[in-house]
Steps between C-alpha positions, in 0.01 A plus 500: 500500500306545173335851500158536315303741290128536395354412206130580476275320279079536441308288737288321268852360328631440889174262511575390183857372582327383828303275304746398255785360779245365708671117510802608397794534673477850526381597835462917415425737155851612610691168488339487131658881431819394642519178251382642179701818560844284599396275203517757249770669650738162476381456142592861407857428665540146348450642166652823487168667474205390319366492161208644379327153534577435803387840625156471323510122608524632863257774502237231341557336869447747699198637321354151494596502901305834512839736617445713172185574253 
């Protein structure tokens, strides 16, 4: 069995992400975490690590998602 850690995040994003998967397939903020964080995980391993451009291209998502300012 999987075991799990905490990762806290400001409740006015959590309402944010609330918002933003509501008709998704996303049932939780978590199961959003989980797939962004695997996603850029498998694209770091796929490519050996990522370029600068990548990097910044990621970080552009998650600020436009709200995870960073």
């Amino acid at each position: 069995m999987a075991e799990y850690t905490t990762v806290s995040i400001p409740k006015d994003l959590a309402e944010r992400v609330d918002e933003t998967i509501e008709g998704t397939s996303f049932s939780s903020t978590s199961d959003l975490v989980r797939f962004l964080l695997r996603s850029i995980v498998i694209q770091y391993e796929q490519s050996d690590g990522l370029t600068e451009a990548e990097f910044e291209e990621i970080t552009d998502q998650l600020v436009d998602l709200g995870y960073l300012e």
